[in-house]
N, C-alpha and C positions, 0 to 999 in steps of 0.2 A: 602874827604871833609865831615864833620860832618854834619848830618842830622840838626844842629840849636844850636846857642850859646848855653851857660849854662845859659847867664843871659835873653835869649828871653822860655830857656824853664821853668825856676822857674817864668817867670809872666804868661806861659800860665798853668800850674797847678796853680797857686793862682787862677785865673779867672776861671778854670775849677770848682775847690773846693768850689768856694765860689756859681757859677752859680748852680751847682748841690745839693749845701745844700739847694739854695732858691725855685728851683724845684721839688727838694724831699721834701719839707717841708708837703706839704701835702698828699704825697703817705706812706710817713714812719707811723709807728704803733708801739706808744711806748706799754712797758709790762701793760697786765692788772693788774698788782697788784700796781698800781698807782705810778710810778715813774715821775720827773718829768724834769728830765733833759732830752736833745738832747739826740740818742743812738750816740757814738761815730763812725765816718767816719772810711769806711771799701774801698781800692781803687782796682778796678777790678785785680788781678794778671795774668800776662799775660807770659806763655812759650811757646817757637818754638821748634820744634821738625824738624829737616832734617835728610829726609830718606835717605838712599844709593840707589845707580845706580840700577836699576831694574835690568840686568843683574850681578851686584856685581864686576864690575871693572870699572872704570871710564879712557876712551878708549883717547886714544892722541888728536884725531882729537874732541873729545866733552869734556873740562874742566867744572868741577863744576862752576856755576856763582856766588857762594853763600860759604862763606868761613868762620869759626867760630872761633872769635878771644879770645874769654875767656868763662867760664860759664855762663856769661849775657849780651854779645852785639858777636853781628857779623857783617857782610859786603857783600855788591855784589857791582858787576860791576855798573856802570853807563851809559844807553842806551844813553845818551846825550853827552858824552865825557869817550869814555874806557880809557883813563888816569888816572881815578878818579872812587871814590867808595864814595858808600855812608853806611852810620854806623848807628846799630841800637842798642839801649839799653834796654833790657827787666828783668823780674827778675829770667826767667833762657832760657838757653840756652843748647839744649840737641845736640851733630853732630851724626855722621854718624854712631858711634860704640855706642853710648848709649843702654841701653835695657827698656824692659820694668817695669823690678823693678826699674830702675835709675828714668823713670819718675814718677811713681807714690808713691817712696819712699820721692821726692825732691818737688815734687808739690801736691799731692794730698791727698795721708794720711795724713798731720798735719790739715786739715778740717775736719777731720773728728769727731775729740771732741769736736766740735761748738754743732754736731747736738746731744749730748748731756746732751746740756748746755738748750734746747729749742730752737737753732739757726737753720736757712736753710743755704744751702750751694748747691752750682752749679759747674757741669765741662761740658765745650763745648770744641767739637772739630769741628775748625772751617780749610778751606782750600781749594784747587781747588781739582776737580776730578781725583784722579791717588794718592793725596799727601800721602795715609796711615793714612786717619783718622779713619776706623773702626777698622784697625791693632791697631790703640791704644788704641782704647775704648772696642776690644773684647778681641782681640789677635787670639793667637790658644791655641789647647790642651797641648803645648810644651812651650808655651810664655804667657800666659794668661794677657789679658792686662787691663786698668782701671777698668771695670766694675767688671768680676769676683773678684779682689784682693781687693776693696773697699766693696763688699758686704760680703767678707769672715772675713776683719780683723772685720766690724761693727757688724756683728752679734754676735762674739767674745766679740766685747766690751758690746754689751746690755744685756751677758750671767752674764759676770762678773758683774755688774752694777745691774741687777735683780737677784741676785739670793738672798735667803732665808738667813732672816736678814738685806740684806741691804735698806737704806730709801724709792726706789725709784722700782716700779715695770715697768716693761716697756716690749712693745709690736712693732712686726716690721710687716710693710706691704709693697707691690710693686705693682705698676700699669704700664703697657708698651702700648705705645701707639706710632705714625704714623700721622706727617700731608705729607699727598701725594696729590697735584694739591689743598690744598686752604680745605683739607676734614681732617677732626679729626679722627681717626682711633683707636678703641681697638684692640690690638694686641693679647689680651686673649681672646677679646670675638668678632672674626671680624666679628660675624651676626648682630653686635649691627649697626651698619650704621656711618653715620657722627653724631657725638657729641658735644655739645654746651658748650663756653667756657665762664664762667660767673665771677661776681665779685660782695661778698657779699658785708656787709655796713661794716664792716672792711677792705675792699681793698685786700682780700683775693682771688687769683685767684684759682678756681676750676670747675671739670668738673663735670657736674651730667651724672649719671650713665656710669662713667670709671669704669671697674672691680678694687676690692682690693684684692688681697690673703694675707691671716698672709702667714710667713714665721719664722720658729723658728735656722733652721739649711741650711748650703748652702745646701745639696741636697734639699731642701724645695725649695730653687730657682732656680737651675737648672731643675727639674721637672715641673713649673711655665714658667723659662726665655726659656729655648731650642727650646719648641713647636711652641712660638708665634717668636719667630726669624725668624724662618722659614716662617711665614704669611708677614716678612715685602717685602716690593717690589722692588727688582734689576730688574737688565738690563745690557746685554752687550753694550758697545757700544765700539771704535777703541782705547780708552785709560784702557778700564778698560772692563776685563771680568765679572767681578761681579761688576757693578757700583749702590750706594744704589741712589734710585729715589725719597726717600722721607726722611726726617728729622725724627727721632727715638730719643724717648726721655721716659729714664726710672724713673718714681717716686720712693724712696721710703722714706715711712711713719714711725718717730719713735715717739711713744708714750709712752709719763709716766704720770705713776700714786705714787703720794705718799702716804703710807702704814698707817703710820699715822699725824695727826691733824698738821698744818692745812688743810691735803686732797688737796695740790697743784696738777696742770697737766700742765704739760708740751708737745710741740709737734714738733717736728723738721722733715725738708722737705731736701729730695739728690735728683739733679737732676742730671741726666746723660746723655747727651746730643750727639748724633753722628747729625752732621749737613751735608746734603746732599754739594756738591763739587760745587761750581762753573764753567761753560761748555763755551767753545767757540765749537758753533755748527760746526764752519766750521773746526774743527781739528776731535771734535767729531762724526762728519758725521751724528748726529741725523736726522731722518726723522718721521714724522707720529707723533704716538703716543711718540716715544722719543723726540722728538722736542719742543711737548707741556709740557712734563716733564720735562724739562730743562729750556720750560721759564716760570714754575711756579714756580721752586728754584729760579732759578736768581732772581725774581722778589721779591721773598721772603727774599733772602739775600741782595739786594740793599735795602729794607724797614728797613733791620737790620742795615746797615751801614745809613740811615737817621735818627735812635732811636739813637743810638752814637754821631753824629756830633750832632743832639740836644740835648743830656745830655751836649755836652763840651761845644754849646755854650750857655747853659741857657735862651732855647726858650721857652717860656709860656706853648707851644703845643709838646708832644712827641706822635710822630705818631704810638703810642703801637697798633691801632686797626686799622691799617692800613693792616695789616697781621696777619693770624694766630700762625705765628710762633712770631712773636716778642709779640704780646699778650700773650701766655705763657711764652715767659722769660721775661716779666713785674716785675718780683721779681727777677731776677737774674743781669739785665744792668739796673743799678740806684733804686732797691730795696732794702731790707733788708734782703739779701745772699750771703754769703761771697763765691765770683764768681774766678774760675779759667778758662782761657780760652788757650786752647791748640792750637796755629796755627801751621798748619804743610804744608810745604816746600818740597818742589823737587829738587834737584841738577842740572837738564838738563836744557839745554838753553832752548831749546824749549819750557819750561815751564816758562820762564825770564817773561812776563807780567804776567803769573796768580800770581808769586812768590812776585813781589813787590808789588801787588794790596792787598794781603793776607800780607805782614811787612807792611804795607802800614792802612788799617784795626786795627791789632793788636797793630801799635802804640798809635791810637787814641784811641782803649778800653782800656788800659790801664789808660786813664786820668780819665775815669767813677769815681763814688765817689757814694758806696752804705752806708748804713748805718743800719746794723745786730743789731738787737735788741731780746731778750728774749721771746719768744713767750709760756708766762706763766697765768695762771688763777687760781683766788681760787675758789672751790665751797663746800658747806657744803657737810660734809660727808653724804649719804642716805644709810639706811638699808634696806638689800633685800627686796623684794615683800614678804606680808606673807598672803597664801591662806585662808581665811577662811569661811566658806560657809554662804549664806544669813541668817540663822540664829542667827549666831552667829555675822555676821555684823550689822545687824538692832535691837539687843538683847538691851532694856533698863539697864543701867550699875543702878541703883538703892542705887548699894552697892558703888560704886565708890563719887556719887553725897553725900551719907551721912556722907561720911568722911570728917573733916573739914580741911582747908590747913596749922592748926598748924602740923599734922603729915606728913606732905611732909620735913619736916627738915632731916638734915642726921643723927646726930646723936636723934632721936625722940625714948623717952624711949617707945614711948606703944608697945605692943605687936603686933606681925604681925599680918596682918587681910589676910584670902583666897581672892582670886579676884572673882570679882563678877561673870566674865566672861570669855569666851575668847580672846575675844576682850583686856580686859582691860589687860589680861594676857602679853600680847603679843606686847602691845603697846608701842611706843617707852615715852611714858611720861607717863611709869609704876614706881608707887610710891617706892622710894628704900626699904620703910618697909616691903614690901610684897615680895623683894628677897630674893633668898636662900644667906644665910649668905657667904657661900665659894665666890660663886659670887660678892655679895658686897664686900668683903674684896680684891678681885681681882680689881675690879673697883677702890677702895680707894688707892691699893697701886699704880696702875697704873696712878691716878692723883697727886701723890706725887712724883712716876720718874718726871713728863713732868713738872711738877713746879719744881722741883731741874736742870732740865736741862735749866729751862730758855725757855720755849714755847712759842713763840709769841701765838699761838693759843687760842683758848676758852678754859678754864678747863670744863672734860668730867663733872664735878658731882658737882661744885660749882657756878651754874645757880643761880641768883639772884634771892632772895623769890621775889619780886614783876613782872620780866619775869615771874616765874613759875606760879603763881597765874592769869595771864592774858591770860596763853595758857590754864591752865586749866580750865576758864570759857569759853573760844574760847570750847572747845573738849565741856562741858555742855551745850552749847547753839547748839553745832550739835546734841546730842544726843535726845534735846527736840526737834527741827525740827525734826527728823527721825522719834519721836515718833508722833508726830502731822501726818506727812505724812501716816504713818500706821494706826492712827486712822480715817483720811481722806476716805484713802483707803477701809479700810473695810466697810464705810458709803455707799460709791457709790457702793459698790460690793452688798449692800443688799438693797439698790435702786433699782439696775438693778432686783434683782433677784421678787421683788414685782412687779416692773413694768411687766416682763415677765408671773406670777401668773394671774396679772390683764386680761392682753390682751389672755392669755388663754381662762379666764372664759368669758369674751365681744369678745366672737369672734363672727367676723362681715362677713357672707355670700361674700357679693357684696365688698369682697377687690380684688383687683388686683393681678392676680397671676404671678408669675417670667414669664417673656420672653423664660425662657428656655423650657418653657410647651406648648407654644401657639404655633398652626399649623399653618402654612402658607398656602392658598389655592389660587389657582387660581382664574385670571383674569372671571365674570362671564359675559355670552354672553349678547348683547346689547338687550332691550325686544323691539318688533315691533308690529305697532299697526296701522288700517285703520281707517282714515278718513272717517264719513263719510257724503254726503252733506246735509246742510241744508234740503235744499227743502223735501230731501226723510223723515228725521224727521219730516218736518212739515207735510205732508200728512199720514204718520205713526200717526201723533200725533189727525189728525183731525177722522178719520178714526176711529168709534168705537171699531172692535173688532182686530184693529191694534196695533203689540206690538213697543215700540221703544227699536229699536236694539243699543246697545252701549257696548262698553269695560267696563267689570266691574273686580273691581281688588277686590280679592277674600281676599287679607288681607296680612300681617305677620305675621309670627309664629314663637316664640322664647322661646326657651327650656334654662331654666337655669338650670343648674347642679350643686350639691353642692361644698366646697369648698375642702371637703375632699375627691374627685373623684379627683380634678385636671384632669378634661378635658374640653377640651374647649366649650364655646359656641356655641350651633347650632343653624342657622338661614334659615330657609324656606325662599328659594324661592318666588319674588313673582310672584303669579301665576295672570295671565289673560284667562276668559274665551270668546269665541264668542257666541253673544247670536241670531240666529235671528228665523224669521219665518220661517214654509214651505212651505209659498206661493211664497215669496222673494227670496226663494232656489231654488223652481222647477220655476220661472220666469228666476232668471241669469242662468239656466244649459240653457235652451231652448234657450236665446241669445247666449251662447256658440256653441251651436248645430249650430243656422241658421250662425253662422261666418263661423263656421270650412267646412259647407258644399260648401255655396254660396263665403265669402269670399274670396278675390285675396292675394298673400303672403306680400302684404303690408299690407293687414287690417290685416290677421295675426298673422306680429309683433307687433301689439299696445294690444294685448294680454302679461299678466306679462309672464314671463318663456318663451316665444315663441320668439326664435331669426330668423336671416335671414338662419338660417343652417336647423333647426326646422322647420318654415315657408315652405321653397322649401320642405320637406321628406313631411308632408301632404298635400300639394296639390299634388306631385305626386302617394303617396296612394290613394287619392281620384280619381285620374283619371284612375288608375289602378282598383281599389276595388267597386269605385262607392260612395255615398255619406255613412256617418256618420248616422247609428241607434240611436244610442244614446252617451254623451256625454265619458263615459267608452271608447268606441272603439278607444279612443286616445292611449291607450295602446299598439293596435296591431300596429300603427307604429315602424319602427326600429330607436332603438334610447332613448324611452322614457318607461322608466320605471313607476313601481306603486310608489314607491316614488316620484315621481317629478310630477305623477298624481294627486296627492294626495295635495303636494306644487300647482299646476296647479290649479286645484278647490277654495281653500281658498284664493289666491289673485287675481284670478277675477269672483268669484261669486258677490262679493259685490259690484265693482266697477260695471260689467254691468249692474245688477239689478237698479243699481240705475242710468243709461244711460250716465254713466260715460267711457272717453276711457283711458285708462293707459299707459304708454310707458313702453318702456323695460327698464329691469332692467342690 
């Protein structure tokens, strides 16, 4: 039973073709050099590849379910009725004994002169896990499969295509990378981390900071590819002793340059795609960590089959960023890359649903409708950097400004003039009169080839007098700016330098010296001071030859140091002194006395310095020793020292005296 009329499958390619032109209308990118037509429809190519019997005979009791009836359709069983088969039509069909030259001889190599043309171009290998998709896209040392023999015949071709004499210079790069669990991966440079997949305002998908290496020769890239193979991520698991866990996808870059006028560049992009397998966990026996690697592919490859069904049915919305993976084949399913897609097959029953899920897949990409366009740019030719030192850059041309623009002609009879400069020497809108003759005559006959040949381009040397004359007041009107700015310059440079003469000779003591000079000094103690009462003033004050005792503060004193010591200021202290009488003195010692002798350890403590610890040691002195001679003998108790004698005295001489009681302190 055929998979669908003829005439129900030419209207779903009409609807496919037409849905996908009006979808792509706005992702396609015609050539910059202003074309204006549609690029013409480029439709996905799609080949199956079936492997042979893992063991290499195909045993009674298990037939192949999959049978190939010509170079581009085959057949399998029908789970719904084994009387019947269903038929599939592809554009090639590779069985059991094909090799690896057969596929890439038949599907792969003839894209390869797209890239160039300026064109990109894609190969995915797509399939369940076990089918032999890295076997096609690696191979072995014996079989070598897509990728080596694609990168070996293309470097071949961009040997012959650049080499010396011919139009077009061209340069190759490759970048290898890794989406494993939903994470962008460089595989050259795997300390880089997960990497962000962008899209300029051309629609240009790129990654910042993916490694590029050139590459001129294959061991260039076997030296490059070998290393980071090894960084990508397998796993065993019950179908597959080496099963890859992540999607592997190799760029590479070729670039041209043309050699001469008009200085086109072209840039063409190979994607090499090994697409992780499809997993039934429960054949596969994943657990843990392979579990969740399996349902980040699944989940990756059902986003790819919703990018599909929505390029066929011409849905507003392609769910490109829905997945990492299908956001970089953004330019390969319904872009402008002329796409091969490799699905590859297993013989064994046991494999019957992944097999038809996978024909099933590759019938629908197939209908995709990309459309490959020229990915070309003109830009004016630029002549190298020419070093010249600030002298010679900011050098008034003097000589250049007095020549007038009748002798910019080519054939101009005067006589050659020196250049004024280096500058002017060296310049690319250096007067042809001031070349050396061989050179001219080289120039001249060189824009006599490209006019006999028919050049679209600009003639190197027949610039129109009125351009010439408008770039050459452009270049005089910089050279007067540079000059003004230099005369600027030297104004303020002799500004500064009077200014700095000035403030020399008016140097001012009292300026503020840098922070870096000034001493930090400690917090200084709190200054303490007695009260004292009225009344004792007023009878001091009645009292003829009575003096009145009070705090007199003796002053500040501040020492300024010159500017050219750079040492800090010093500030005295200020000082307080106690002024009183000696009657007022030998009065509070005597109230001291009659406390210390008669007093109980409560009167005491109402003495400054004298606590209840204090208090009980001289009364029990006193009871031992007998009373207190004079007010000194405080000493001989245990406990108190001449310093705190001495504190003792000064805060309550004046409080008794003046019949004052203090509390403790």
């Amino acid at each position: 039973m055929a998979a669908g009329g003829s005439t129900q499958q030419r209207r779903r390619e009409m609807a496919a073709a037409s849905a996908a032109a009006i979808s792509g209308a706005g992702r396609c990118r015609l050539s910059k050099i202003g074309a204006t037509r549609r690029p013409p429809p480029a439709r996905v190519r799609v080949a199956v590849r079936l492997r042979p019997f893992v063991d290499g005979t195909a045993g009674a009791s298990d037939p192949p379910c999959v049978r190939g009836m010509d170079s581009c359709s085959l057949e399998i069983a029908n789970w719904r009725n084994h009387q019947e088969t269903l038929k599939y039509q592809f554009d090639a069909f590779y069985g059991e004994r094909s090799t690896q030259q057969d596929i890439y001889a038949g599907s792969v190599q003839p894209i390869l002169r797209h890239l160039l043309e300026g064109q990109n171009a894609s190969v995915l290998a797509y399939g369940p896990t076990g089918a032999g998709k890295t076997h096609t896209m690696l191979g072995s040392p014996e079989q070598p499969g897509v990728i080596p023999r694609a990168l070996m015949d293309l470097l071949q071709l961009t040997r012959e295509e650049g080499a010396e004499g011919r139009p077009w210079a061209l340069s190759v790069t490759m970048s290898y990378l890794e989406i494993y669990q939903e994470k962008v991966l460089d595989l050259l440079d795997p300390a880089s981390g997960d990497l962000v997949i962008r899209e300029d305002c051309r629609g240009t998908i790129l990654i910042p900071g993916l490694t590029q290496k050139p590459i001129t020769s294959f061991a260039d890239f076997e030296r490059h590819f070998l290393p980071a193979s090894r960084n990508r991520t397998v796993g065993a698991t019950r179908l597959n002793q080496r099963s890859s866990r992540s999607h592997a996808v190799l760029l590479v870059k070729v670039d041209q340059r043309e050699r001469l006028a008009p200085f086109r560049q072209r840039e063409g992009k190979l994607y090499l795609i090994d697409l992780a397998g499809s997993e039934d966990n429960r054949r596969t026996g994943n657990k843990g960590l392979r579990l969740k690697e399996s349902g980040a592919i699944n989940t990756s490859l059902f986003v790819l089959g919703k990018v599909v069904d929505a390029l066929n049915q011409g849905l507003p919305r392609v769910p490109y960023r829905d997945s990492k993976l299908t956001r970089l084949l953004q330019d390969s399913l319904g872009g402008s890359a002329h796409s091969i897609l490799i699905a590859n097959i297993a013989p064994e029953r046991r494999f019957y649903l992944d097999t038809v899920s996978a024909l099933n897949f590759a019938a629908r990409s197939k209908e995709v409708i990309n459309r490959p366009f020229t990915n070309e740019s003109l830009q004016p030719y630029v002549l190298g950097p020419v070093k010249l030192s600030q002298k010679e850059l900011l050098g008034p041309p003097e000589a250049k400004r007095a020549r007038g623009p009748e002798e910019e002609e080519i054939g101009s009879p005067e006589p050659m003039a020196a250049p004024a400069s280096a500058s002017q020497k060296l310049s690319p809108l250096q007067k042809l009169s001031s070349m050396d003759p061989a050179m001219l005559e080289r120039l001249l006959s060189l824009d006599r080839l490209l006019a006999s040949q028919g050049s679209q381009g600009a003639p190197l040397l027949s610039t129109p007098k009125r351009e010439r004359m408008v770039l050459m007041k452009t270049v005089e009107e910089k050279d007067l700016e540079i000059e003004r700015l230099k005369t600027k310059q030297k104004e303020l440079e002799a500004k500064m330098l009077a200014q700095k003469a000035e403030e020399k000779e008016n140097h001012c003591p009292t300026m503020l010296r840098p922070l870096s000079h000034r001493t930090v000094t400690g917090a200084k103690p709190l200054k303490k001071a007695v009260v004292m009462p009225l009344q004792l003033i007023q009878e001091q004050a009645a009292s003829p030859n009575a003096e009145i005792h009070i705090l007199k503060n003796k002053g500040r004193k501040r020492k300024l140091e010159s500017l050219d010591a750079l040492e800090p200021e010093e500030k005295a202290e200020d000082c307080w002194e106690l002024q009183i009488s000696p009657e007022l003195l030998a009065h509070g010692r005597q109230k001291i006395l009659d406390l210390l002798n008669e007093g109980s350890a409560r009167d005491l403590r109402s003495l400054q310095r004298i606590g209840p610890k204090k208090a009980q040691l001289i009364v029990g002195w006193r009871e031992l020793h007998g009373p207190f001679s004079q007010v000194e003998d405080l000493e001989r108790v245990e406990g108190i020292t001449g310093k705190q004698m001495e504190s003792f005295l000064k805060a309550n001489i004046l409080g008794l005296a003046a019949g004052q009681r203090c509390g403790p302190s």
